[in-house]
Every structure is written in structure tokens, then in C-alpha cells.
C-alpha positions as CSV (number, residue, x, y, z in Angstrom):
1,X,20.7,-40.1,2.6
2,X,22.0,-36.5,3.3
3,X,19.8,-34.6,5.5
4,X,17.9,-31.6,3.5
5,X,19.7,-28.1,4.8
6,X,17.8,-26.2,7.5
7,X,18.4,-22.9,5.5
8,X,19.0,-22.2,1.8
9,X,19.5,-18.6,0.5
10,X,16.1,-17.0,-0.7
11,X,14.5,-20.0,0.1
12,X,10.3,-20.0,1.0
13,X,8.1,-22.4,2.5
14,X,5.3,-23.5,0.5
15,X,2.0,-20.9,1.9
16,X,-0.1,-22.2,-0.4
17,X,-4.1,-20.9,-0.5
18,X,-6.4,-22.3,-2.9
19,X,-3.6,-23.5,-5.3
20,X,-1.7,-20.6,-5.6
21,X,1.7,-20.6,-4.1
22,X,2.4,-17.1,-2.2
23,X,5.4,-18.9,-0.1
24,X,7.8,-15.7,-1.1
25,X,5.7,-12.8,0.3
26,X,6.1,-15.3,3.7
27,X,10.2,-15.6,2.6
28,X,13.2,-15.3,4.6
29,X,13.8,-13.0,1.8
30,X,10.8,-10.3,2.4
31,X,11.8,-9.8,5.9
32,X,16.1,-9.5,4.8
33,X,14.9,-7.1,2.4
34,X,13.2,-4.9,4.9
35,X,15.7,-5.1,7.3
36,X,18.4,-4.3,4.7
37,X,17.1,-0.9,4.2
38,X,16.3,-0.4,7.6
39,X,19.3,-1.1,9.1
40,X,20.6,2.0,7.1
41,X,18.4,4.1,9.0
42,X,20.1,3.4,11.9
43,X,23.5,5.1,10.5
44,X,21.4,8.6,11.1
45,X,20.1,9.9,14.2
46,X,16.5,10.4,14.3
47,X,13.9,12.1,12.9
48,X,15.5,10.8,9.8
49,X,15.8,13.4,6.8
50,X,14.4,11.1,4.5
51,X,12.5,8.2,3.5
52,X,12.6,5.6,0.7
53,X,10.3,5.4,-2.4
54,X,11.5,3.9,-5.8
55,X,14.3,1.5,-6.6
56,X,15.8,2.3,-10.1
57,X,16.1,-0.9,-12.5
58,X,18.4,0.5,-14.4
59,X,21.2,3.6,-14.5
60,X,24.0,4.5,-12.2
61,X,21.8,4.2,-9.2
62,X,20.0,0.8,-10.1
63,X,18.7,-1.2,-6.7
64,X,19.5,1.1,-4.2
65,X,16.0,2.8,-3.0
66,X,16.0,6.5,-3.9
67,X,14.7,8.8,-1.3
68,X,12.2,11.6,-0.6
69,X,12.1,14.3,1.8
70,X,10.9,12.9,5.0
71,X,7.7,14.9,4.4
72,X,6.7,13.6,0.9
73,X,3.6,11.7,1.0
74,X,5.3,7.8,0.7
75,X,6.9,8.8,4.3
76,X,4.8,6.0,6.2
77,X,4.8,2.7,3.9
78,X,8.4,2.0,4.4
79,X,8.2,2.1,8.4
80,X,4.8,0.4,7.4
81,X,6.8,-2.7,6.3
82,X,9.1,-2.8,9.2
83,X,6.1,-3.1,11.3
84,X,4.0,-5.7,8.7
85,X,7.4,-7.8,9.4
86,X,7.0,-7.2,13.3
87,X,3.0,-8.2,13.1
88,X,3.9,-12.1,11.9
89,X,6.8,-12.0,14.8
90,X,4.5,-11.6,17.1
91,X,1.1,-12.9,16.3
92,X,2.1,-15.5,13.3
93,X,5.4,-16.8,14.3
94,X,4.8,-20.1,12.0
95,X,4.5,-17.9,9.0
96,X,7.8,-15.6,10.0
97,X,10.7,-17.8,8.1
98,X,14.2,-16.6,9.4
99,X,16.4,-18.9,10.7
100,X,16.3,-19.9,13.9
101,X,19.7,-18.4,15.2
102,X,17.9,-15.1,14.4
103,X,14.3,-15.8,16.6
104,X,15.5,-14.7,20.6
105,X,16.3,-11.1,19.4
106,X,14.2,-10.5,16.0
107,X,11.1,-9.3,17.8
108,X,12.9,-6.7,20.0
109,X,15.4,-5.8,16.8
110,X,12.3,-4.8,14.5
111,X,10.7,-3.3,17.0
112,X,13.6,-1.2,17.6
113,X,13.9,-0.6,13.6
114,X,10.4,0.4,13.4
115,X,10.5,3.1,16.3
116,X,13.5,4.9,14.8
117,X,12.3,5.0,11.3
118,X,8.8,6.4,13.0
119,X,10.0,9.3,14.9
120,X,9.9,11.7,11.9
121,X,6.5,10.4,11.7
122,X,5.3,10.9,14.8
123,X,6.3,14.7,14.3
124,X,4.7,15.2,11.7
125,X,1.4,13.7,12.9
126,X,-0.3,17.0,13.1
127,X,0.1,18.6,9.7
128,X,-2.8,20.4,7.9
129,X,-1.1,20.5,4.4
130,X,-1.6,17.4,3.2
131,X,-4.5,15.0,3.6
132,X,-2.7,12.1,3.3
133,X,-2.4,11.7,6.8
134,X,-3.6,8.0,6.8
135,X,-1.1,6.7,4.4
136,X,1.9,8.7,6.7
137,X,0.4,7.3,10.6
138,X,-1.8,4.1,9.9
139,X,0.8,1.6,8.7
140,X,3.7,2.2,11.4
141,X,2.5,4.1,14.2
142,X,-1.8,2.3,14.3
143,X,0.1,-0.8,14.2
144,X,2.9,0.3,16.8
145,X,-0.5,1.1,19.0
146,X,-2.0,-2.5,17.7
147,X,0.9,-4.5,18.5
148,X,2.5,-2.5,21.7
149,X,0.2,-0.7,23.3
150,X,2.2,2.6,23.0
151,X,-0.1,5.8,23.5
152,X,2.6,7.8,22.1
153,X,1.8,6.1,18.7
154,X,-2.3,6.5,19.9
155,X,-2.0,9.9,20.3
156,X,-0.4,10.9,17.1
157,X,-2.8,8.8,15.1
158,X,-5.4,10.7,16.9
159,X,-3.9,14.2,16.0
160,X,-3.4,12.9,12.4
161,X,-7.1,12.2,11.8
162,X,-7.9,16.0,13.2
163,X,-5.3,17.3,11.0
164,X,-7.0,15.5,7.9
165,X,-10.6,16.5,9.0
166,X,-9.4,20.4,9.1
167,X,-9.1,19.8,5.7
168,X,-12.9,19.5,4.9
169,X,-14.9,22.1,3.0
170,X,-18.9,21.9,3.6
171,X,-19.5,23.5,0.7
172,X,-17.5,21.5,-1.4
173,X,-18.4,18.4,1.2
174,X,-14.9,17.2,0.7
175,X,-11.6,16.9,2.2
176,X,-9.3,19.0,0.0
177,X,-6.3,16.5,-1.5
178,X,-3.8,18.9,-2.4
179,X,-3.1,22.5,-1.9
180,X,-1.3,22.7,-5.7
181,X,-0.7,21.1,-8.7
182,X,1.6,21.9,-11.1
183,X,3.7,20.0,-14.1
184,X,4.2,21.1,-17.1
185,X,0.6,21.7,-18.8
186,X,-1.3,23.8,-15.8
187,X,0.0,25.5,-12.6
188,X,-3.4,25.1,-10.4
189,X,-2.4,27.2,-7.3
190,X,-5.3,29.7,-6.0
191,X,-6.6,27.8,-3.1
192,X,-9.8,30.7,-2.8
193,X,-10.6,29.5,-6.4
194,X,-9.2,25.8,-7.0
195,X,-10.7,22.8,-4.7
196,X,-8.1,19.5,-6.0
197,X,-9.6,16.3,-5.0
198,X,-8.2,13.1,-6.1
199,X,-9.3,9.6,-5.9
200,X,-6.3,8.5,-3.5
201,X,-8.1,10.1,-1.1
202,X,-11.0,7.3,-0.6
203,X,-7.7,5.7,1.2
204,X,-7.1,7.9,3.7
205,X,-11.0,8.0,5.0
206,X,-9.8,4.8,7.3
207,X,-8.2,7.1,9.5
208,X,-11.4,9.1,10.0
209,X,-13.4,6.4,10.5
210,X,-11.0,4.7,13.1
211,X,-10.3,7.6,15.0
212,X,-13.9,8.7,14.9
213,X,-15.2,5.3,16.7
214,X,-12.0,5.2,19.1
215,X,-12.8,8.7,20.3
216,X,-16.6,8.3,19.7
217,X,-16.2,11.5,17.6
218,X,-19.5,10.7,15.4
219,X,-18.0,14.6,13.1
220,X,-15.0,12.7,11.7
221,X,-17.0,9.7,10.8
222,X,-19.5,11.9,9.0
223,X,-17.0,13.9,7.5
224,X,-15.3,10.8,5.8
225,X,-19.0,9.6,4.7
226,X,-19.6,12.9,3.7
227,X,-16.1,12.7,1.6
228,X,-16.9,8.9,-0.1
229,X,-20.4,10.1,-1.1
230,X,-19.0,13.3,-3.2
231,X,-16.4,11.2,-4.6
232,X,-18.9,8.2,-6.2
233,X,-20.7,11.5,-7.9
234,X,-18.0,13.6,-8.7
235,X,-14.8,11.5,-9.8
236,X,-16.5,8.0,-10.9
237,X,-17.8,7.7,-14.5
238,X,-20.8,6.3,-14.9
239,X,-19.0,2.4,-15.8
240,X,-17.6,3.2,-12.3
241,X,-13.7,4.2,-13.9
242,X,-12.1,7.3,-12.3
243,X,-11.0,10.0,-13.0
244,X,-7.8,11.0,-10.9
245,X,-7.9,14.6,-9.9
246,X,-11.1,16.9,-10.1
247,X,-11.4,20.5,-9.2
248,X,-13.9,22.1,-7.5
249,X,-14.9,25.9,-7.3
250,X,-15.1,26.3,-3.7
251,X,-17.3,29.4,-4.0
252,X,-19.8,26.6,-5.6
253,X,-19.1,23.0,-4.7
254,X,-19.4,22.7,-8.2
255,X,-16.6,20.6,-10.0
256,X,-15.1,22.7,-13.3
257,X,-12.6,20.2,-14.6
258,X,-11.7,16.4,-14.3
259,X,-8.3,15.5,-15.5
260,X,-5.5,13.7,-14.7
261,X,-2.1,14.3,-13.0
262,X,-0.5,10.9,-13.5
263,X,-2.1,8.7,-15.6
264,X,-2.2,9.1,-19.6
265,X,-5.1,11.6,-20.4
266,X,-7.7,13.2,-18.8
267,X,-10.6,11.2,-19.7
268,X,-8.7,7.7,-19.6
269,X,-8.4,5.4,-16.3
270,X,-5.2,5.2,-14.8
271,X,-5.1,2.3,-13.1
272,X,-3.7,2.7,-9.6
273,X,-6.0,5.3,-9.1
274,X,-8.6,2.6,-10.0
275,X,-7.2,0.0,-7.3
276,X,-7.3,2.7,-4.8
277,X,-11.0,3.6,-5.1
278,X,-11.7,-0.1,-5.1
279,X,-10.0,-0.6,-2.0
280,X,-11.4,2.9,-0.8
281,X,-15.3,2.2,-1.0
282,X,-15.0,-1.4,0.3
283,X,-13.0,0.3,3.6
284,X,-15.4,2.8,4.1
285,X,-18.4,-0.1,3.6
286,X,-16.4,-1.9,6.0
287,X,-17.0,1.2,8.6
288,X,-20.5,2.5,7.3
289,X,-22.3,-1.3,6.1
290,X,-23.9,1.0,3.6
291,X,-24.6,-1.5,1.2
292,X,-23.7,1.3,-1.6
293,X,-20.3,1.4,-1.0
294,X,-20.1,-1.6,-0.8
295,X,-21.7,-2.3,-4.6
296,X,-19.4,0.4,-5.6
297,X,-16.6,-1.3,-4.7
298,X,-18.2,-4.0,-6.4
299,X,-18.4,-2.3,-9.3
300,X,-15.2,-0.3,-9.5
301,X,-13.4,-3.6,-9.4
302,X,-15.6,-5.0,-11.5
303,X,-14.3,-2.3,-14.1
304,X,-10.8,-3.2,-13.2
305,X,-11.4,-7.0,-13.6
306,X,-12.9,-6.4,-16.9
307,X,-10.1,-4.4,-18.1
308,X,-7.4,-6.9,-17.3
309,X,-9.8,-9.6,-18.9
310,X,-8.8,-7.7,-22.1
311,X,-5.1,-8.8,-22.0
312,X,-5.8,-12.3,-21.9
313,X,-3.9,-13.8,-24.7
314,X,-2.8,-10.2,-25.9
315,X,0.6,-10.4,-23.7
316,X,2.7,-12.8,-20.6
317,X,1.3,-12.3,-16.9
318,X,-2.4,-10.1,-17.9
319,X,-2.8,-10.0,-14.4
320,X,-0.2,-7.7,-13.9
321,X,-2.4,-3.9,-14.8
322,X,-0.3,-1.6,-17.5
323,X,0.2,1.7,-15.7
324,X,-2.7,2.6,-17.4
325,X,-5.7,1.1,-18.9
326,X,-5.8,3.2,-21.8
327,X,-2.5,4.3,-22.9
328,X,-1.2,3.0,-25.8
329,X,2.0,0.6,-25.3
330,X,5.4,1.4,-27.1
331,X,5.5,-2.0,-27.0
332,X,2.1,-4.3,-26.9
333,X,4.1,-7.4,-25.9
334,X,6.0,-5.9,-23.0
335,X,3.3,-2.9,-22.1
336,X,4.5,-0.7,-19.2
337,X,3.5,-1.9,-15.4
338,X,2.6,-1.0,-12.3
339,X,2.3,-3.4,-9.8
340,X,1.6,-1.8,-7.3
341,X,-1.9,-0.8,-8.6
342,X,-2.3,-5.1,-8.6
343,X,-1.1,-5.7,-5.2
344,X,-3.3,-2.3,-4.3
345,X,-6.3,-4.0,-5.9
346,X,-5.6,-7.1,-4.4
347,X,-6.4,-6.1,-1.2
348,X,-9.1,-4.3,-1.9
349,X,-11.0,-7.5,-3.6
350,X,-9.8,-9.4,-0.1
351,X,-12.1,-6.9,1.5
352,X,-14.7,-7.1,-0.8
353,X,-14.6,-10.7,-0.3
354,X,-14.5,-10.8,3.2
355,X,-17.5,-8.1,3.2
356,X,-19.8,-10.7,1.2
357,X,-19.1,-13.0,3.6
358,X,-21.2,-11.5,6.3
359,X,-24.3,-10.8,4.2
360,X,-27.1,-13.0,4.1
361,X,-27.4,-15.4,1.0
362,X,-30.3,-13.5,-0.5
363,X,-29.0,-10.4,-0.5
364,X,-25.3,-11.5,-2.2
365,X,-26.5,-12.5,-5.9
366,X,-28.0,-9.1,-5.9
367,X,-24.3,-7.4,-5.8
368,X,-22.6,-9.3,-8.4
369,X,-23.0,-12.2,-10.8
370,X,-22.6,-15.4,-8.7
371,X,-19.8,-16.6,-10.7
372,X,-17.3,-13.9,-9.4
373,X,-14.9,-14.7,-6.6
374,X,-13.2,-11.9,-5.4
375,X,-10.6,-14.0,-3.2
376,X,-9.8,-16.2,-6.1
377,X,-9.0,-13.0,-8.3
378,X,-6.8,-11.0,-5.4
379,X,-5.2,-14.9,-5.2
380,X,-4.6,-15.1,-8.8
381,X,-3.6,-10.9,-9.3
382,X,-0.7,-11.5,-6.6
383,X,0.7,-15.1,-8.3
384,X,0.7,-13.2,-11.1
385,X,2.8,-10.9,-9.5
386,X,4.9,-12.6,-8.0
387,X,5.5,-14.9,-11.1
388,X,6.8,-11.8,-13.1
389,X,7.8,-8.8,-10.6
390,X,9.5,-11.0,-7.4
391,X,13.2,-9.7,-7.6
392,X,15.0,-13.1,-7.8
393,X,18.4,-11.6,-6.2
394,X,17.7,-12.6,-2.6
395,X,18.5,-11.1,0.6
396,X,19.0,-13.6,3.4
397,X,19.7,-13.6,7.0
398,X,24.0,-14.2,7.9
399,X,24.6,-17.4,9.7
400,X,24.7,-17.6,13.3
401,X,27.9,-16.5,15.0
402,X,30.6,-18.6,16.0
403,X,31.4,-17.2,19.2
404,X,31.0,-19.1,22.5
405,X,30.3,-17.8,25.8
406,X,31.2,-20.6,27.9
407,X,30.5,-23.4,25.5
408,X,27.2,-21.4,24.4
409,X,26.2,-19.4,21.7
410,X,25.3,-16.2,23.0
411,X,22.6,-15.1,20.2
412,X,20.0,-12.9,22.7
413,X,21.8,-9.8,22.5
414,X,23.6,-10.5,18.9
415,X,23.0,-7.9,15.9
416,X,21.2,-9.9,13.1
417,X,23.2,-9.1,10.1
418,X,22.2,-9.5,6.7
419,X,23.3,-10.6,3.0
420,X,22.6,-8.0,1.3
421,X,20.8,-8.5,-2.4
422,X,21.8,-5.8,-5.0
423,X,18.2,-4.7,-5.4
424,X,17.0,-3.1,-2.5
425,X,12.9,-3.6,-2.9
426,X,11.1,-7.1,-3.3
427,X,8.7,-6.2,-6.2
428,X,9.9,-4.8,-9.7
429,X,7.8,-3.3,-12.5
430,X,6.2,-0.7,-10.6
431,X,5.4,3.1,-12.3
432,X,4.9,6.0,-10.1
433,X,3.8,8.9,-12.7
434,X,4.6,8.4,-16.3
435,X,2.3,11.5,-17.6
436,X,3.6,13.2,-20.3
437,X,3.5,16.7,-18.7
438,X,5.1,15.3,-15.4
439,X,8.4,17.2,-14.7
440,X,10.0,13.7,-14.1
441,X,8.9,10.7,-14.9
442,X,9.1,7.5,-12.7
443,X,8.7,4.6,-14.6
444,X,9.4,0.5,-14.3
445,X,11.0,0.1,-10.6
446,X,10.5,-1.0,-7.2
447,X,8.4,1.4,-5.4
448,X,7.5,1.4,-0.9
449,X,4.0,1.0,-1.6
450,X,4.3,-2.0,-4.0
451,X,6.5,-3.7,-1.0
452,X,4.1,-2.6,2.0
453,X,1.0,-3.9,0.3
454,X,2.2,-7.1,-0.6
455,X,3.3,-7.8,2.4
456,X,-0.1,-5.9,3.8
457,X,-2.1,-8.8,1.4
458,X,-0.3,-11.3,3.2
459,X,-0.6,-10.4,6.5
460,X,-4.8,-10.1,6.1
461,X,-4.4,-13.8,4.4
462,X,-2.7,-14.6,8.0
463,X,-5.4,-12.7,10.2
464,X,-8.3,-14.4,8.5
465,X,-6.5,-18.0,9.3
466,X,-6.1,-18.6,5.3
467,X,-2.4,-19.1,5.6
């Protein structure tokens, strides 16, 4: 009988938890994918000009990532996954699947990867005009500090977290979002009369909080409690849905008008910005153990769940969110995606879960109906996921070299190549703005953020010894 092949082409070990098979976002096929792109990166001296976001499915440009200026807010998940790839080479080894030809060097290789494609980021670590500071410094350069020790990457994630908290308004008691916004229905631009707050922002309060404890800086930690509190009165609804963008008067603190910038209309829920206040509030419980954010994180995904609950039977894979919970489909068999609001979710629900874990058994029941298991639902969003958005042309790692030095391969210093797949990103089916007054649409492709927290969900599966 034939021995089975060390190495097949796309192929993933079975990482099974709780019945659901997540062996591809473990694949030899996640990490080639990464290392595809960031391989590129290496072609241009560093900081680099630009940074991926979104992989077209279709047109003259379909699979190759299309890029941003190396300042647009996406900047950091793409280094993000170098580094979620360089996390399982060093503290999960079992779970990294490359072959073995590629093991002496693949540490040192990402790690080289990952500090090229972070130089632009480390520049820009003190900006002031933006406040989405976390999502550009926490998943390359914390990690880079987690993994290596390098005070370099310490330093700017301190000086990102200051840069964020300048932001702050006491009147308002919130961190302003953006300094504009403008498409093609209203051109909101008077910073002494517009405060624009959106619900991305519960994201970013990680930073604070981190930064805050590491520098025992007790101003940034109140300033990002400060932030969560005006967001669960300001942008939730009473059935804990969000709004996306609400501005404020600043001469009042008052909000005067809650709409939308990217999801369908003002007053319906678009549903990343739903995942991202889920996995907001249970963060910032995860800081605070104020049991309130913690119930609204509850309770925001409970809204979520609910709305997904919905599509049962109504179309395939009713896991997978519509880009928006309200918008009417041009097609209700085949309703428009984003996936990365899932995955986004996903994670979020992991943390709630984990956060339940810790409580004492009489005070759980009181924060949700017994029957609700937020690890089997992130399981079962992400299967879901993978079943219908896993881009099935795989990238895989080229065999080892045939040269010999004296009789031995010499693979320590050799460059790991790959075979490149024709579609640059791992996930499909992603939507990035598809409002109707946006001056260009992104709709149904890969996007950074749909990559980095996949492979974010699978790396927490790994830290909490589930995988």
C-alpha cells in the first residue's frame, strides 16, 4: 500500500472544535496566501506607499489585492496577518501547517515580512487625524511587542493611544471618529459645529485601555469608559441595533442627526457596524468587568443572532450576514454579503463567551437565556464561512530545493517561495460600502480585515487550548 503524500496542494489538517471543521483557517494555504502578498512588499523599499484592502472578484483587476494610501484607515490589518501567521510559528507550531522544508527559516522570514510591511506604521503612530489608531498599531506592531520584545513597536503603540485620546471632547464625552464626511448626499465638514462619531470606534477603545494599564495612565482608561458609555446612549437603539455615524453639536454634547454612511439607510442596521459594537462592549467589559457592557454585548449580539435567525430557510449559508440587515436583496436567493461583519462578530461572541466563563453560576442566567451558547454560534458563523466564502484556488508553499551542499540540503538560509493562487485574499464575499450616495461602491470581494479576523478567530481558539 502506497504511502499517503506528506504534502498535497491546499491541503488542511482536520482542527476540528465541537464538530465543526476550521482545518483551512490552520491551512498551508492561509499562511501561502499571506506570504504571497507580502512578499511583494519586499520589491519596494520601506515605508511602503501603500497597503492592501479589497480583492476584486470580477473585472480586469480580479484577485490581485487593490491598494490604499499607506495612510487609509485598513493600513494595519494586512501587516496584522503577517504577524497572526508569525504568533502560531512561534507559540503554536502544531497548528502552523507548512511543509517541513520550510520550518528552519519561516520564523525569521515572517518576522522579517512583518517588520518591513510595519515601518510606514510605525511612522505614523502619532497621528491626531484619525481615531483609528487601534486598528493601524494593535495587530502588527502590540503583537511585534507581544512576540519580540521590541520597544520600538512599545513605544509607538504608546504614542498611538495618546494620539487617539487627543481626540476626546468632554463636552461631547467622546472621541471624535472622523474629522469629515462627505459622499454624494451631505458634505459634513465644520469641525466647530459637526462632532462625527461612529460605532467602529467601540474597536479602537482596546488601545486606551491597554496603554492606560501598561503606563498606569488611569486618564486614557476613563476616557475610553467615558467613550463606550456615550456610545450605548447615543448610537444604540433601544433593541440594542446601531446606528453607524451620529453627530454631535460640540457647543452642546447634544447629538442632531443619526444616519448612516455605509450601510443602506439611516434608520436601518448595517451589519458590520453591528459585529463591531458587539465585539466593542465585550472588549471594553473585558478591561472595565462592568457587568453592563458586558449585557450590552449580550444584547447587541443578541440582535445580530436574531437577525440571521431570519434567513433560516429563506436562502444557502444564513450564517453568512447580508451587508445589511435591512436592505432589500436584488436577488433574495443570492442577497449581497459581507463576511467580514461574520468573522468580526465571531470574535466578538468568543469574548462574550469567554467573559461568562468567569462569572459565578448565579449571576450568568441573569444575562441571557440559558440556552444561548455564544462559542457554538462564533463556531457555527465561521463554518459557515468557510463553507461558502474560502477561495478554493490555493496558494501553497514550492517544494524544497534540490541543491546540495555537500550531500545536504542547505534550507536555513533558503527564500521560501510560493505557488502563487490567482486570488490574492482567503475569504470572498466581503462588501466594504455599498451605500447608495457612496462615491464608489465596493461590493462582493476579498477584503484585509475579513482575512486578519479569521485568522485573529483562530488564533484566540489556539490561546484558549480549544484547537
Amino acid at each position: 500500500m502506497a504511502a499517503a503524500p506528506s504534502h498535497v496542494k491546499g491541503s488542511a489538517k482536520l482542527a476540528s472544535v465541537k464538530g465543526v471543521d476550521l482545518g483551512e483557517i490552520y491551512s498551508e494555504n492561509a499562511a501561502a496566501k499571506i506570504f504571497q502578498v507580502a512578499k511583494r512588499g519586499l520589491k519596494q523599499q520601506a515605508p511602503l506607499p501603500t497597503y492592501p484592502e479589497s480583492v476584486p472578484q470580477k473585472g480586469p483587476h480580479q484577485g490581485k489585492y487593490e491598494h490604499r494610501e499607506a495612510d487609509f484607515w485598513t493600513c494595519g490589518f494586512f501587516p496584522g496577518s503577517i504577524y497572526a501567521i508569525l504568533e502560531r510559528a512561534v507559540r503554536f507550531p502544531r497548528s502552523l501547517n507548512i511543509p517541513e522544508h520550510c520550518r528552519p527559516q519561516f520564523t525569521n522570514q515572517t518576522l522579517q515580512l512583518g517588520r518591513h510591511w510595519s515601518v510606514a506604521i510605525n511612522e505614523m503612530s502619532g497621528r491626531t487625524d484619525t481615531h483609528d489608531m487601534g486598528f493601524i498599531v494593535q495587530p502588527a506592531l502590540q503583537k511585534d511587542w507581544e512576540l519580540t520584545g521590541n520597544p520600538e513597536s512599545l513605544q509607538s503603540v504608546i504614542k498611538a493611544a495618546y494620539a487617539l485620546a487627543s481626540r476626546y471632547d468632554d463636552k461631547v464625552k467622546a472621541i471624535r471618529s472622523w474629522d469629515v464626511a462627505i459622499n454624494d448626499r451631505y458634505s459634513i465638514t465644520d469641525m466647530e459645529t459637526d462632532f462625527l462619531v461612529i460605532i467602529d470606534s467601540m474597536c479602537n477603545l482596546d488601545l486606551l485601555y491597554y496603554v492606560g494599564h501598561n503606563q498606569n495612565d488611569q486618564s486614557l482608561i476613563d476616557i475610553a469608559t467615558q467613550h463606550a458609555d456615550t456610545i450605548m446612549s447615543a448610537i444604540l437603539r433601544p433593541d440594542y441595533s446601531s446606528y453607524h455615524l451620529v453627530n454631535f453639536d460640540p457647543r452642546t454634547g447634544e447629538p442632531k442627526a443619526k444616519m448612516t454612511n455605509q450601510g443602506y439607510q439611516d434608520a436601518s442596521t448595517w451589519t458590520r457596524g453591528q459585529a463591531w459594537s458587539i465585539m466593542g462592549f465585550a472588549q471594553t467589559y473585558t478591561w472595565t468587568r462592568d457587568q453592563r457592557f458586558l449585557e450590552t454585548a449580550i444584547k447587541c449580539s443578541q440582535y445580530f443572532l436574531g437577525r440571521l435567525a431570519e434567513c433560516k430557510g429563506k436562502h444557502h449559508h444564513h450564517l453568512v450576514p447580508a451587508w445589511d440587515f435591512d436592505a432589500p436583496p436584488d436577488d433574495p436567493q443570492e442577497p449581497l454579503r459581507d463576511v467580514s461583519a461574520g468573522v468580526i462578530a465571531a470574535n466578538g461572541l468568543f469574548i462574550i463567551h469567554q467573559s461568562l466563563q468567569s462569572l459565578p453560576p448565579a449571576i450568568s442566567p441573569q444575562l441571557l437565556a440559558p440556552e444561548t451558547n455564544f462559542l457554538d454560534l462564533a463556531l457555527q458563523i465561521v463554518g459557515d464561512t468557510l463553507d461558502m466564502a474560502l477561495d478554493r484556488d490555493f496558494a501553497s508553499f514550492e517544494a524544497a530545493p534540490s541543491k546540495l551542499v555537500n550531500g545536504m540540503g542547505d534550507g536555513v538560509d533558503q527564500e521560501i517561495r510560493v505557488k502563487e493562487s490567482a486570488f490574492d485574499a482567503i475569504l470572498r464575499h466581503s462588501t466594504a460600502n455599498n451605500n447608495e450616495h457612496a462615491h464608489k461602491r465596493h461590493q462582493d470581494h476579498g477584503l484585509v480585515y475579513a482575512d486578519y479576523y479569521l485568522l485573529e478567530f483562530g488564533n484566540k481558539l489556539l490561546r484558549a487550548g480549544l484547537v
